[in-house]
C-alpha positions in Angstrom: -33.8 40.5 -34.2 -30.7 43.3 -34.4 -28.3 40.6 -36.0 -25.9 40.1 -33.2 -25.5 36.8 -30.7 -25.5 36.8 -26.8 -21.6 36.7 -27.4 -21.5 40.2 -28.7 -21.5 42.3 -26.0 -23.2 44.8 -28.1 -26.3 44.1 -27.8 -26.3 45.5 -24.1 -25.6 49.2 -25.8 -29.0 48.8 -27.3 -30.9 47.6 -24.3 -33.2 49.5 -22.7 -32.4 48.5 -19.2 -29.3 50.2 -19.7 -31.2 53.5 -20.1 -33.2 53.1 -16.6 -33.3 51.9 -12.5 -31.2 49.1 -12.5 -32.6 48.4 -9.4 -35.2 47.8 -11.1 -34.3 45.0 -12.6 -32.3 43.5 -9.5 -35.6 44.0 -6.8 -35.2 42.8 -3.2 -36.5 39.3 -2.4 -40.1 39.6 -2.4 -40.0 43.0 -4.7 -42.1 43.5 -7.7 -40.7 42.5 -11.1 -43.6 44.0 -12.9 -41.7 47.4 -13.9 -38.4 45.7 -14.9 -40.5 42.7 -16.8 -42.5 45.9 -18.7 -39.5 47.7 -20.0 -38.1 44.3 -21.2 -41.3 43.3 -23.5 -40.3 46.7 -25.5 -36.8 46.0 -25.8 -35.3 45.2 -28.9 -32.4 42.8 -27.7 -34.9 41.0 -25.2 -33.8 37.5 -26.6 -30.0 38.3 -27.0 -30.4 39.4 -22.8 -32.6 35.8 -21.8 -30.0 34.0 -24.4 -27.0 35.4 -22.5 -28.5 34.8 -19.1 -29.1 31.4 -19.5 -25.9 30.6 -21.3 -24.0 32.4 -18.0 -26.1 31.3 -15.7 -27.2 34.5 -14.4 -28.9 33.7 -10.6 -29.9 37.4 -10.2 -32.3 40.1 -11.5 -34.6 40.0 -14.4 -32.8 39.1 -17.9 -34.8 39.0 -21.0 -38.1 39.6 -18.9 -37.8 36.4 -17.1 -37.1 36.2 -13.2 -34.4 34.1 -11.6 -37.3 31.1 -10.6 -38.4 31.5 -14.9 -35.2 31.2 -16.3 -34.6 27.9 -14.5 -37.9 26.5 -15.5 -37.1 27.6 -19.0 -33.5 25.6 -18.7 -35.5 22.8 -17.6 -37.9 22.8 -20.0 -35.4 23.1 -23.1 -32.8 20.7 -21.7 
């Protein structure tokens, strides 16, 4: 945990995606995730990212290391 909230915009200095493809993380429809969803599981603000996508209702790309389809199942799950 790095100590600051999905509200803090930065945490998205420190992510990692920031430092790669971001095409990457926003793949075609159909596209692999697996190289987006790999550089997530080593990123440090990994939960601040899925927090803030879920709170904003983010509909594209990989956030936190969860796909679009994921993060709705998630919402569902904890709602």
């Amino acid at each position: 945990m790095t100590g600051l909230t999905p509200e803090d915009p930065g945490w998205q200095e420190l992510a990692l995606c920031a430092q790669t493809d971001p095409e990457a993380f926003f793949p075609e429809k159909g596209g692999s995730t697996r190289e987006a969803k790999r550089v997530c599981m080593s990123c440090d603000v990994r939960q601040e990212c899925l927090e803030y996508a879920l709170a904003n209702d983010e509909r594209f790309g990989i956030w936190g290391g969860l796909s679009e389809r994921e993060r709705r199942r998630l919402k569902r799950q904890i709602s």
